[in-house]
KOLZA-740554 format. One record per residue (C-alpha): residue number from 1; residue in three letters; z, y, x. Coordinates in Angstrom, 1 decimal, m for minus. Example, Ala and Ser with C-alpha at 12.3 -4.5 7.8 and 13.67 -1.06 7.14 Angstrom:
residues 2
num  residuo  Z  Y  X
1  ALA  7.8  m4.5  12.3
2  SER  7.1  m1.1  13.7
END
This chain:
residues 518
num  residuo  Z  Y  X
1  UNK  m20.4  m18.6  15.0
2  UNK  m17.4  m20.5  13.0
3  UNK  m16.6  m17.3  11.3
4  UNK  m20.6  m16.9  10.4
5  UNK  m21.8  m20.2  9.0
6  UNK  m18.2  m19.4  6.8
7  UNK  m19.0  m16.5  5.2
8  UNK  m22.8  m17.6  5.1
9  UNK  m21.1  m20.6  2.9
10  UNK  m18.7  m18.8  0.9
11  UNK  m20.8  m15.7  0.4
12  UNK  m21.0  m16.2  m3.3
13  UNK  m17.8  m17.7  m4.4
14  UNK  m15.9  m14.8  m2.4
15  UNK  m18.2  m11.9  m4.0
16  UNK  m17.6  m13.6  m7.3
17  UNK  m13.3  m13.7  m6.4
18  UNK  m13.8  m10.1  m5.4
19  UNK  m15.4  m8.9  m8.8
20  UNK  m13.0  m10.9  m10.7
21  UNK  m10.1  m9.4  m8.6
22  UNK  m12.0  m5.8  m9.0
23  UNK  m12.0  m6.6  m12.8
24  UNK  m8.4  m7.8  m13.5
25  UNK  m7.1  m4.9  m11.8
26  UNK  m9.2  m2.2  m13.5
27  UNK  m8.6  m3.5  m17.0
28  UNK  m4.6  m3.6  m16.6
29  UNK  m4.7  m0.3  m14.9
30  UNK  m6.6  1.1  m17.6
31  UNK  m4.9  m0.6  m20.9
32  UNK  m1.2  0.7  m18.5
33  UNK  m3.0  4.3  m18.7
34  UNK  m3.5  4.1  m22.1
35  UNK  0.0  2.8  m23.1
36  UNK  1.9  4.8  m20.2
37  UNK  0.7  8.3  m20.6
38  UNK  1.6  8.8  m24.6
39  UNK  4.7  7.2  m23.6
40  UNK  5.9  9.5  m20.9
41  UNK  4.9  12.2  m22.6
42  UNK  7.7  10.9  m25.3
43  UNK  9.8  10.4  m22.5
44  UNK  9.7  13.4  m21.3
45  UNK  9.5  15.3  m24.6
46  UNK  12.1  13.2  m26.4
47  UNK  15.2  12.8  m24.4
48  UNK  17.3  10.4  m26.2
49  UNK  14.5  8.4  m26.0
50  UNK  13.8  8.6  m22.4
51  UNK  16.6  6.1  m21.5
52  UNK  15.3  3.2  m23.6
53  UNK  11.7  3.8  m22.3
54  UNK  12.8  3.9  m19.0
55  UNK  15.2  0.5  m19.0
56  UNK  12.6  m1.6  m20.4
57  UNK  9.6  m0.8  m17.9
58  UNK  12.9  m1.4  m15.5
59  UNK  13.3  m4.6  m17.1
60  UNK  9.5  m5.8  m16.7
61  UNK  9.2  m5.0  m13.3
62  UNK  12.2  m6.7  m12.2
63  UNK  10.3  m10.2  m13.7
64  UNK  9.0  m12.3  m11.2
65  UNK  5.2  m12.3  m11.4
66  UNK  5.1  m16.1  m11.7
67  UNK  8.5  m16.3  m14.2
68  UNK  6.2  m13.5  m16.6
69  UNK  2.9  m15.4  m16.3
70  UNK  4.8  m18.1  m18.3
71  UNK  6.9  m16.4  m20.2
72  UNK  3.3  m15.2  m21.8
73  UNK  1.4  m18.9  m21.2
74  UNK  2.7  m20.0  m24.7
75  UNK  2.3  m16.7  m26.7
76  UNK  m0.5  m16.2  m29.3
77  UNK  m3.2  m13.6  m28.6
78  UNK  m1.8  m12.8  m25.5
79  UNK  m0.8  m16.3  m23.2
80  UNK  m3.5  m19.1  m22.4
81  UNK  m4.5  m19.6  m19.3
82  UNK  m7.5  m17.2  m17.5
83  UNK  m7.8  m13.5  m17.2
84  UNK  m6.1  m12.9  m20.8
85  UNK  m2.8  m13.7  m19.7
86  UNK  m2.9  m11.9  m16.1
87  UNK  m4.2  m8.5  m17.6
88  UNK  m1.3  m8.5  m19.7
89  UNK  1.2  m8.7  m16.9
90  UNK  m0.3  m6.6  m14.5
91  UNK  m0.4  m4.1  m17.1
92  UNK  3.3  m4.5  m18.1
93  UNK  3.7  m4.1  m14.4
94  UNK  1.5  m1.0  m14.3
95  UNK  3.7  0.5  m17.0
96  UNK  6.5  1.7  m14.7
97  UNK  5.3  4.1  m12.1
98  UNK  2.5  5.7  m14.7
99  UNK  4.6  5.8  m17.0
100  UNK  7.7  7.4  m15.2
101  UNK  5.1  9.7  m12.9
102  UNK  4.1  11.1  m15.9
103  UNK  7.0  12.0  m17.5
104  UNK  8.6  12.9  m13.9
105  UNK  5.4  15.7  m14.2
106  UNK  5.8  17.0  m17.6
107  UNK  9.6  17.6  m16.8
108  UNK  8.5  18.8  m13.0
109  UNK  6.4  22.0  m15.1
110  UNK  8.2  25.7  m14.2
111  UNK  10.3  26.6  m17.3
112  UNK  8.4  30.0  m16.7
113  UNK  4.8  28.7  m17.2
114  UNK  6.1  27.1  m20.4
115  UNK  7.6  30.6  m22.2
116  UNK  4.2  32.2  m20.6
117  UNK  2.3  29.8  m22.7
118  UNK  4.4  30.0  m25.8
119  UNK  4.4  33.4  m24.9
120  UNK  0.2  33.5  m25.3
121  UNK  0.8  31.5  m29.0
122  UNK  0.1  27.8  m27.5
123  UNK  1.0  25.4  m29.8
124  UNK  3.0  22.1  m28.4
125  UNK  m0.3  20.4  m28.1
126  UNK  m2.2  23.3  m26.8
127  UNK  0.4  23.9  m23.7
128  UNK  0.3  19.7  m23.3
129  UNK  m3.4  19.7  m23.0
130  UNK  m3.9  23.3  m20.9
131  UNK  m0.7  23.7  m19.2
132  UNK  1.6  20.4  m18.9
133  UNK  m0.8  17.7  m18.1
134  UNK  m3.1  19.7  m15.7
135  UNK  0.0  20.9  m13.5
136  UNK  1.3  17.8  m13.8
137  UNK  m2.2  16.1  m12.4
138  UNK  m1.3  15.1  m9.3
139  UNK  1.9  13.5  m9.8
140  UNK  0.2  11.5  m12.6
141  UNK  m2.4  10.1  m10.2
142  UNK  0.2  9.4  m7.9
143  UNK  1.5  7.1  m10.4
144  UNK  m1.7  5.5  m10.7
145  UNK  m2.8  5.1  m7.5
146  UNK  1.0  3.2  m7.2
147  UNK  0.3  1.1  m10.4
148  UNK  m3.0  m0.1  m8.5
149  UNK  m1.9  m1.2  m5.4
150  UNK  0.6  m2.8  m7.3
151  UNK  m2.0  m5.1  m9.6
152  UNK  m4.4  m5.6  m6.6
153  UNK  m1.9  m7.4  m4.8
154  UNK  0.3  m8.9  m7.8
155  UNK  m3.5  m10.1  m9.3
156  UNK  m3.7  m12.4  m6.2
157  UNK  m1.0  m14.5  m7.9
158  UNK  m2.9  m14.7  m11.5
159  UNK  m5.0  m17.4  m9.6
160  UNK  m2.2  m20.1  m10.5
161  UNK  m3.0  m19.7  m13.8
162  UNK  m6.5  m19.8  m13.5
163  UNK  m7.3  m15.9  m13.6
164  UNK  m9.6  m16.2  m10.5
165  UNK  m9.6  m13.6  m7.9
166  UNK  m9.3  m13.3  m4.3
167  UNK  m6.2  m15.4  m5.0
168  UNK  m7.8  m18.7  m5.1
169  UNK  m8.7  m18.7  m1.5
170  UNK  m5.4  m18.0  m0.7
171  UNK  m3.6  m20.5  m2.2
172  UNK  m6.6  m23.0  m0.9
173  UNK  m6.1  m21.9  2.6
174  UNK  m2.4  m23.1  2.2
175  UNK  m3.4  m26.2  0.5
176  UNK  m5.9  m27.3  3.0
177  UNK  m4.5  m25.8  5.9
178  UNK  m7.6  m23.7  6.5
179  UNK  m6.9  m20.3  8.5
180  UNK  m9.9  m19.0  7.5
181  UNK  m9.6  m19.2  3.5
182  UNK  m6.5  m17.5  4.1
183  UNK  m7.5  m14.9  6.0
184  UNK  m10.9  m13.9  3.8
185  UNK  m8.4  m14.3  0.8
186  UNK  m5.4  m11.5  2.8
187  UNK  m8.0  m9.2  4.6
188  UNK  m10.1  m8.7  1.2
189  UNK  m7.7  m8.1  m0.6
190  UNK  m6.0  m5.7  2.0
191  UNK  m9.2  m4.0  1.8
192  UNK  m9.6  m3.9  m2.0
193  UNK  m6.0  m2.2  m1.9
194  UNK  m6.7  0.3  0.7
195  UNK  m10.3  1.4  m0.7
196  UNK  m9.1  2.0  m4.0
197  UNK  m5.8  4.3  m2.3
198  UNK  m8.3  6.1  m0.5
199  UNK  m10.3  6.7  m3.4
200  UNK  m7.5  7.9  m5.4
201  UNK  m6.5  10.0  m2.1
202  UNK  m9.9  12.0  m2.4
203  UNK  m9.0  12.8  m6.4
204  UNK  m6.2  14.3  m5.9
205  UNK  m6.3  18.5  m6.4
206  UNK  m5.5  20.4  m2.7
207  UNK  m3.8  23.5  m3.0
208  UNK  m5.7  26.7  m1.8
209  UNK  m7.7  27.4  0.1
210  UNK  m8.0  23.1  0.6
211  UNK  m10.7  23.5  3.5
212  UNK  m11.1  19.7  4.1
213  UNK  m11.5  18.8  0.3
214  UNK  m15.6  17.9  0.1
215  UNK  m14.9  15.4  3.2
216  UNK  m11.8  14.0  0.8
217  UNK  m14.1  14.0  m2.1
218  UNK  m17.0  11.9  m0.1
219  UNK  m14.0  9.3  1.3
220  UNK  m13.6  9.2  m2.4
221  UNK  m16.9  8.5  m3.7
222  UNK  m17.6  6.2  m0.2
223  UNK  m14.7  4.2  m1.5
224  UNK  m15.6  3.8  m5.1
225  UNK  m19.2  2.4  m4.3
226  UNK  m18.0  m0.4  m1.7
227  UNK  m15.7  m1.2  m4.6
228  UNK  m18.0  m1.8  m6.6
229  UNK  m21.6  m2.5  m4.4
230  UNK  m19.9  m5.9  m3.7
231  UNK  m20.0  m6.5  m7.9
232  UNK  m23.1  m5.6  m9.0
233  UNK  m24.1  m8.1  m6.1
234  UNK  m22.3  m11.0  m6.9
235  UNK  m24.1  m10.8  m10.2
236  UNK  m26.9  m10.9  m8.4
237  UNK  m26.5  m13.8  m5.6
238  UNK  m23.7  m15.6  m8.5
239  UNK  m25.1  m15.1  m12.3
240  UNK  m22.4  m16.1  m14.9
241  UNK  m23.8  m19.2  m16.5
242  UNK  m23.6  m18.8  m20.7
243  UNK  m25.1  m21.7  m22.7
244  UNK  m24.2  m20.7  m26.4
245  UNK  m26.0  m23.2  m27.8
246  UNK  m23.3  m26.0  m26.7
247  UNK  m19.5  m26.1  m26.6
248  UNK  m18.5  m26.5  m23.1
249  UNK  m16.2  m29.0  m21.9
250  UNK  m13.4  m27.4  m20.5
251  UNK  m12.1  m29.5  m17.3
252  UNK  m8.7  m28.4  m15.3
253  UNK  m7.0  m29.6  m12.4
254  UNK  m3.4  m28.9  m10.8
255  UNK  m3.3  m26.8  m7.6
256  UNK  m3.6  m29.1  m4.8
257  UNK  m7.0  m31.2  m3.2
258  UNK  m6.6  m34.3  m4.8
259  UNK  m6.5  m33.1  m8.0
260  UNK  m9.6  m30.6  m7.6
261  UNK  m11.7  m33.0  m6.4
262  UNK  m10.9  m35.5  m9.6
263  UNK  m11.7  m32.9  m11.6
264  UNK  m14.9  m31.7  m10.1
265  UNK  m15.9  m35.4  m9.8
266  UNK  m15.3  m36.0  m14.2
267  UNK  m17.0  m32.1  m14.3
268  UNK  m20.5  m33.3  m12.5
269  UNK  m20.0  m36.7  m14.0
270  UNK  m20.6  m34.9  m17.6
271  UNK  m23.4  m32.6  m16.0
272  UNK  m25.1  m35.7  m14.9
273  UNK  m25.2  m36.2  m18.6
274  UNK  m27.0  m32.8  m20.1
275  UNK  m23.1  m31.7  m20.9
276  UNK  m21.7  m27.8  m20.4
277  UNK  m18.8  m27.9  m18.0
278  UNK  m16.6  m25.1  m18.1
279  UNK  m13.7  m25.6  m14.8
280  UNK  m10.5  m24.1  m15.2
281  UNK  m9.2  m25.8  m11.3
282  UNK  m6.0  m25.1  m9.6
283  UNK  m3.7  m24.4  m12.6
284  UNK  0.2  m23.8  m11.0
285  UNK  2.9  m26.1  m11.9
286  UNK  3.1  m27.9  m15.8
287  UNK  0.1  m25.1  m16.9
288  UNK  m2.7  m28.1  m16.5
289  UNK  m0.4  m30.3  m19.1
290  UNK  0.2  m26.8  m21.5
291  UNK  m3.2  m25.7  m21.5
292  UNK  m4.0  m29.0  m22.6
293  UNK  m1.8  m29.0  m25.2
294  UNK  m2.6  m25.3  m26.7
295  UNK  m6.4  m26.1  m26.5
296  UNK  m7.4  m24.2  m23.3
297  UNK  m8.6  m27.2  m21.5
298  UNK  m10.0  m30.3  m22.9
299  UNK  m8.8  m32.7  m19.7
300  UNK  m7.7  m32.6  m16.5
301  UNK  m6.5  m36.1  m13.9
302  UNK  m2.8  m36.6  m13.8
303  UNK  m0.8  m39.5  m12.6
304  UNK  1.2  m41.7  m14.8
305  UNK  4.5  m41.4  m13.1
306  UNK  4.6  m37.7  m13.7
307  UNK  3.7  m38.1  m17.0
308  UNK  6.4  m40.7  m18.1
309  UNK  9.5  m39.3  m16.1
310  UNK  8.6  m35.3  m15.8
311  UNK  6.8  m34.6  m19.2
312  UNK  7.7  m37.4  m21.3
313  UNK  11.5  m37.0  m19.4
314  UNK  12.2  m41.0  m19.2
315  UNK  13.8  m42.7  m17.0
316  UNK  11.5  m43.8  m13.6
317  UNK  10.1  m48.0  m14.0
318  UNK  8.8  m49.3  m11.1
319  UNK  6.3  m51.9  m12.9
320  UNK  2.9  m49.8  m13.2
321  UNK  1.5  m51.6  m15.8
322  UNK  4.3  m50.8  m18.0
323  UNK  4.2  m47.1  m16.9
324  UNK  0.9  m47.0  m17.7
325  UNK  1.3  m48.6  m21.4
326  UNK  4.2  m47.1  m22.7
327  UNK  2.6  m43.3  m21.3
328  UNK  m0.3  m43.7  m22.8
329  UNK  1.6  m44.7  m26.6
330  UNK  4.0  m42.1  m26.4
331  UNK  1.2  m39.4  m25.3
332  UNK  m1.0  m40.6  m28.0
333  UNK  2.5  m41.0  m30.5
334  UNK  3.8  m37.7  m29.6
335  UNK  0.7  m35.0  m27.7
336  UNK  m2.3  m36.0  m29.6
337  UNK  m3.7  m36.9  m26.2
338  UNK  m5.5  m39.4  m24.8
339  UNK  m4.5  m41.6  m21.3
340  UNK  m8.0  m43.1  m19.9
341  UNK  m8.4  m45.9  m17.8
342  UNK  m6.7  m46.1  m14.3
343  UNK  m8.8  m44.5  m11.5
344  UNK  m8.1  m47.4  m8.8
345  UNK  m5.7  m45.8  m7.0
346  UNK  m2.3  m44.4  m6.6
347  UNK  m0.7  m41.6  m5.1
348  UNK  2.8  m41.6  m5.5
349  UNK  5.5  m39.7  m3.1
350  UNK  5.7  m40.1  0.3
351  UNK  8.7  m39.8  2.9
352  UNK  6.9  m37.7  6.1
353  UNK  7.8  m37.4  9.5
354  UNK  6.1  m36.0  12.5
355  UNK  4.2  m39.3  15.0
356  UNK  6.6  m37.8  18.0
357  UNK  9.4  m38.8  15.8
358  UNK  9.0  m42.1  14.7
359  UNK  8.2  m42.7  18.2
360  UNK  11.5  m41.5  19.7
361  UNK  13.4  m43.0  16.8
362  UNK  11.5  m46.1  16.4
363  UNK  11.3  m45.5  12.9
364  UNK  8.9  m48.0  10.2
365  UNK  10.9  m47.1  6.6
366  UNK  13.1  m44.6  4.8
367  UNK  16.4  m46.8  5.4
368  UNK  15.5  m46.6  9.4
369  UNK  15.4  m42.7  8.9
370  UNK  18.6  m43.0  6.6
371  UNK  20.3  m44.6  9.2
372  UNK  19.0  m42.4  12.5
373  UNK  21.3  m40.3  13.8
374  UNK  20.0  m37.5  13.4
375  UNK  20.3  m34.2  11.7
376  UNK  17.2  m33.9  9.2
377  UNK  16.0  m30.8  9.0
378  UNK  14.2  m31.3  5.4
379  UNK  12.1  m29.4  3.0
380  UNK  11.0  m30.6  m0.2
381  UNK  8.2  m28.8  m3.0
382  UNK  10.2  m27.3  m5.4
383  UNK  8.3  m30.3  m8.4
384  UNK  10.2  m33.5  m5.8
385  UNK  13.2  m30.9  m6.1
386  UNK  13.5  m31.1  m9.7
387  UNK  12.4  m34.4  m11.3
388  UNK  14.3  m37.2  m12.4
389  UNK  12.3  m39.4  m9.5
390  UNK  13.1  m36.8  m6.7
391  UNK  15.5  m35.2  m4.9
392  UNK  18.8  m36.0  m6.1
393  UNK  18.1  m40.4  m7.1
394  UNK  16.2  m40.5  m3.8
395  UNK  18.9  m39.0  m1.9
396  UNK  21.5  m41.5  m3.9
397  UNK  19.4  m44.4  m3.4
398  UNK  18.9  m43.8  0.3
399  UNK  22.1  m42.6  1.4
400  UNK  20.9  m39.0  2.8
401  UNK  23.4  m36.8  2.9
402  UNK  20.8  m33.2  4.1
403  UNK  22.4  m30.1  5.0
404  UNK  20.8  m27.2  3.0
405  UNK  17.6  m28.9  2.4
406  UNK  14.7  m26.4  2.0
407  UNK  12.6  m25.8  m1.3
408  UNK  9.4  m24.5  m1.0
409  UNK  5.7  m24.6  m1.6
410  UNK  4.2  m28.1  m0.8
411  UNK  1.6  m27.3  0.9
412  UNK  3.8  m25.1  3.5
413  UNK  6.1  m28.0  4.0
414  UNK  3.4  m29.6  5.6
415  UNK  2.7  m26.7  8.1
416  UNK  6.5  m26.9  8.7
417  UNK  6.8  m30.2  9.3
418  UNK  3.9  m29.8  11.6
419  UNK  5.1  m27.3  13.8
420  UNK  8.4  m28.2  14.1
421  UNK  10.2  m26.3  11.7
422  UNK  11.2  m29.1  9.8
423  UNK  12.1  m32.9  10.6
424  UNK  11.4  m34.3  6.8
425  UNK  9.7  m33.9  4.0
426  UNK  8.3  m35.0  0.7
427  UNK  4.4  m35.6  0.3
428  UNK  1.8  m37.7  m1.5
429  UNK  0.2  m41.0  m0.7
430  UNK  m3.1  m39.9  m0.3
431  UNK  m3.1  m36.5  1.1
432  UNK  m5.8  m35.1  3.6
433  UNK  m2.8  m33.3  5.6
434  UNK  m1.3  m36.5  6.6
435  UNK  m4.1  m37.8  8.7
436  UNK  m4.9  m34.0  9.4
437  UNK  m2.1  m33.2  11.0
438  UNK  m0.9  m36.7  12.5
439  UNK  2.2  m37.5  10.2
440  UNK  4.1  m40.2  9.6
441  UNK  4.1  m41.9  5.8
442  UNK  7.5  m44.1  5.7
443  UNK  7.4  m47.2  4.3
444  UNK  9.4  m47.2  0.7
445  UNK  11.4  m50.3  1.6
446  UNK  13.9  m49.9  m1.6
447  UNK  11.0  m49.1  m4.0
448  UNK  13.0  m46.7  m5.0
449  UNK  9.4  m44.1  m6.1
450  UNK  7.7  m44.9  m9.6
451  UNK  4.2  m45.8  m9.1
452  UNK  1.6  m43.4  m10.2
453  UNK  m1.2  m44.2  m10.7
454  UNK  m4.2  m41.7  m10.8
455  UNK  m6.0  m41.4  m14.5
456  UNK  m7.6  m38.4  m16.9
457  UNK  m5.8  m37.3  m19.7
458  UNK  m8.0  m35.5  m22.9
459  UNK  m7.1  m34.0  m25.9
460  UNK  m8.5  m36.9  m28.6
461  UNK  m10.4  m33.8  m30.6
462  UNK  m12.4  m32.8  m27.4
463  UNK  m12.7  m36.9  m27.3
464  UNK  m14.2  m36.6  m31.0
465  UNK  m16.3  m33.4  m30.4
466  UNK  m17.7  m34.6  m27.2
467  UNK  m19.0  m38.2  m27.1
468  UNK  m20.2  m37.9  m23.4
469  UNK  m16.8  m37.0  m22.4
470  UNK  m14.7  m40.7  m23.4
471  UNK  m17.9  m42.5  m21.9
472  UNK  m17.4  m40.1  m18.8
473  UNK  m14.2  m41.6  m18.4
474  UNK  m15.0  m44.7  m19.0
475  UNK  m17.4  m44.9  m16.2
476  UNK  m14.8  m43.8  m13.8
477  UNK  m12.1  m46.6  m14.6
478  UNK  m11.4  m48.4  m11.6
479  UNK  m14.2  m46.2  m9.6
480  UNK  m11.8  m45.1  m6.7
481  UNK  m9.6  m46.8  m4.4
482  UNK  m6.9  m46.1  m1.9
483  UNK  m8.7  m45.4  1.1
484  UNK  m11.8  m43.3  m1.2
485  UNK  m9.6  m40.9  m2.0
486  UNK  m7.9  m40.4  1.3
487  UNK  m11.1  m39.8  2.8
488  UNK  m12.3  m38.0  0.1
489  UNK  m9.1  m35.9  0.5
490  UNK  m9.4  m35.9  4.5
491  UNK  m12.7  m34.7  4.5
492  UNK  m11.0  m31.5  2.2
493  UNK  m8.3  m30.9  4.1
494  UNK  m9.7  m32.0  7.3
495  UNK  m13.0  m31.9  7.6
496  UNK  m13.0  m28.6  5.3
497  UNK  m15.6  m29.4  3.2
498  UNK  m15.8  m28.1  m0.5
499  UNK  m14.8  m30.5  m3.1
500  UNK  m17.9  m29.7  m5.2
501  UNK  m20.2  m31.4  m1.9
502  UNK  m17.6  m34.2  m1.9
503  UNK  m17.9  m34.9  m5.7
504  UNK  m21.4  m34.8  m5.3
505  UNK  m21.4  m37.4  m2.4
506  UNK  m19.2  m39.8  m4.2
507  UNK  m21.0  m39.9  m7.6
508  UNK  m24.1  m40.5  m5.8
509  UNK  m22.8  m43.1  m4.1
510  UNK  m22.3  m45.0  m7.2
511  UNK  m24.1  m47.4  m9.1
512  UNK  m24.8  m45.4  m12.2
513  UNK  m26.8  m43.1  m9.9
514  UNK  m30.1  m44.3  m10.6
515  UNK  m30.1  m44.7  m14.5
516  UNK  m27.7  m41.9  m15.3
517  UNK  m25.5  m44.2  m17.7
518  UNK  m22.2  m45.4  m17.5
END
């Protein structure tokens, strides 16, 4: 029944991840097709050239996915956040096994068969087109059917930067701690990768006198229209939305709860006034703050510690009202941007522990902890790892001395810490998880963490262009406190509900409801 009233739910938003995934993979796979086969054909025509082709598709695949989607993030044409970027490195990824299948089949071609066909006057691109490439078939779409398994799962990872795909519910499922996002996120795309390997399977030529090759072909042609059923219906049950006769407002949001829900709230907030909302959620790492900054997006919420000590790279200040000025001169001074009004809350970083723990150790603040004799196991998110308020002035401050602390994704610190696999870690203020999964937040008793407090951040031209927008923002100043957004959040990450319904519920909980102005 769970499982049901989930899909039920989610029917739309997973057909629409599935066509988007479908979509990514067959446009790299085609543009790699298109690039690989002339160049193994030089490859394996050409062989002082072969080497240099050969080391750079080396090179490219040995790029992590994640180090290559920002390697491109910056570049013109081909970076910015969304599909654009990801169909460019799936199809550098692509590059390798088409492009070395097919010059491994040109070479693979019996020297004989050649001098036959020289032998019947064949020019070079005569015996290419009616000798080479046709023996050489099956190896090619060996290739292929390598370079698409490849981009269905590597495609999965495009939805940090906002690509979309069957990604997106994965990296939600670890956010929120939901099994079930996870799982619809792993087992479609397991299934996308094994439908399209079974349609290549039924393609591929059997040798004489190939008894069993109509059932092949029909696997083939079965697999090719559950591909693509699931696509022509999500246009059906999920219609893309094109207004051309208004600029859309672009809202983003980082990858994790709090920030989705902000961003949904601002994105309804402008709907509620006749604007075009365009959401670009769940953006990985600094790409929220870059795709500002190139255009992409117009705003997204950030917090005004982050941006004075890990973009602006200043020093931490414990006052927030001097955070909050001096960030929003220096990102007007240096960005171009614009800092709204505070929110009403903050979330800054907070010290977790397991309730089992701070029972056993009596523990109330980070000095207790500090002092406990105890050997932390801790892991930390790899953003607490690296900024100038993390890792390395907390430990000083405190006087933790951790053996091999572990670095990893946020959100699976918190599945770590709650099963045991960790003693200690670093979270926020107002997560969901906390209350979620019955941890611990230690109380800061050196003030050692700059406050950050929760605010939008625009781009002053999308300010200009889009009046509706600064009065959006306006509206919102002071709007949500502490224990809002931790139930707000809770209600996520606990209660599993979509941040679009919790959005919904807050802004019509609010005073501006009736009237529809700020």
């Amino acid at each position: 029944m769970m499982w049901r009233e989930f899909l039920i739910e989610n029917q739309a938003a997973l057909l629409v991840a599935w066509r988007e995934q479908v979509w990514l993979v067959l446009a790299a796979t085609g543009l790699a097709l298109a690039v690989g086969l002339p160049l193994g054909i030089a490859a394996a025509r050409l062989p002082k050239l072969r080497g240099a082709v050969f080391m750079v598709v080396n090179m490219v695949q040995t790029v992590p996915s994640l180090a290559l989607f920002g390697l491109l993030l910056p570049l013109p044409w081909l970076g910015g956040i969304g599909a654009r970027t990801a169909i460019v490195a799936l199809t550098l990824y692509a590059l390798l096994p088409i492009t070395r299948n097919v010059a491994t089949g040109v070479l693979g071609v019996e020297p004989s068969v050649r001098e036959a066909a020289e032998a019947l006057g064949l020019t070079n691109w005569q015996r290419l087109r009616h000798v080479e490439l046709p023996l050489a078939a099956n190896v090619i779409l060996a290739g292929v059917r390598t370079a698409v398994t490849l981009a269905v799962g590597t495609a999965t990872i495009a939805a940090a930067i906002g690509a979309g795909g069957l990604g997106a519910f994965i990296f939600r499922g670890l956010r929120q701690n939901d099994n079930r996002l996870l799982l619809a996120g792993g087992i479609l795309t397991a299934s996308l990768a094994l439908l399209a390997d079974a349609v290549f399977a039924g393609l591929e030529r059997q040798p004489p006198p190939a008894p069993r090759s109509m059932p092949r072909r029909l696997a083939a042609f079965v697999g090719l229209a559950l591909i693509f059923l699931p696509v022509v219906w999500s246009y059906r049950v999920a219609p893309p939305v094109v207004d051309r006769r208004q600029r859309p407002v672009v809202v983003g949001s980082k990858d994790f709860t709090e920030s989705v829900i902000l961003a949904e709230i601002l994105a309804q907030r402008l709907e509620e006034q006749g604007v075009v909302v365009e959401r670009r959620f769940e953006l990985g790492g600094n790409l929220a703050h870059e795709s500002l900054l190139s255009g992409a997006i117009d705003v997204y919420p950030e917090y005004t510690g982050t941006a004075w000590t890990a973009i602006l790279g200043e020093r931490p200040l414990t006052d927030p009202r001097e955070v909050y000025a001096r960030a929003q001169r220096a990102y007007a001074e240096r960005f171009g941007l614009a800092i709204g009004p505070p929110l009403g809350f903050r979330n800054d970083f907070a010290i977790l522990v397991r309730r089992q723990t701070v029972a056993e150790r009596r523990l109330r603040t980070i000095s207790d902890a500090a002092r406990a004799p105890l050997r932390w196991r801790a892991g930390f998110g790899q953003d607490f790892m690296a900024r100038a308020d993390g890792y390395a002035g907390f430990c000083a401050a405190y006087g933790f001395r951790f053996e091999s602390p572990r670095e990893m994704d946020l959100s699976l610190t918190y599945r770590a810490l709650a099963a045991g696999e960790l003693d200690i870690i670093a979270g926020n203020a107002t997560d969901g998880l906390i209350a979620a999964l019955d941890l611990v937040a230690l109380e800061d008793d050196l003030q050692y963490f700059p406050p950050y407090q929760a605010v939008y951040v625009a781009r002053q031209a999308a300010l200009v262009a889009a009046p509706p927008l600064a009065e959006a923002i306006r509206s919102l100043d002071n709007a949500i406190d502490t224990d809002a957004m931790r139930r707000m959040n809770a209600a996520a990450d606990g209660a599993r509900r979509a941040p679009r319904e919790i959005a919904a519920d807050f802004l019509a909980a609010q005073p501006w409801e009736a009237s529809g102005a700020p």
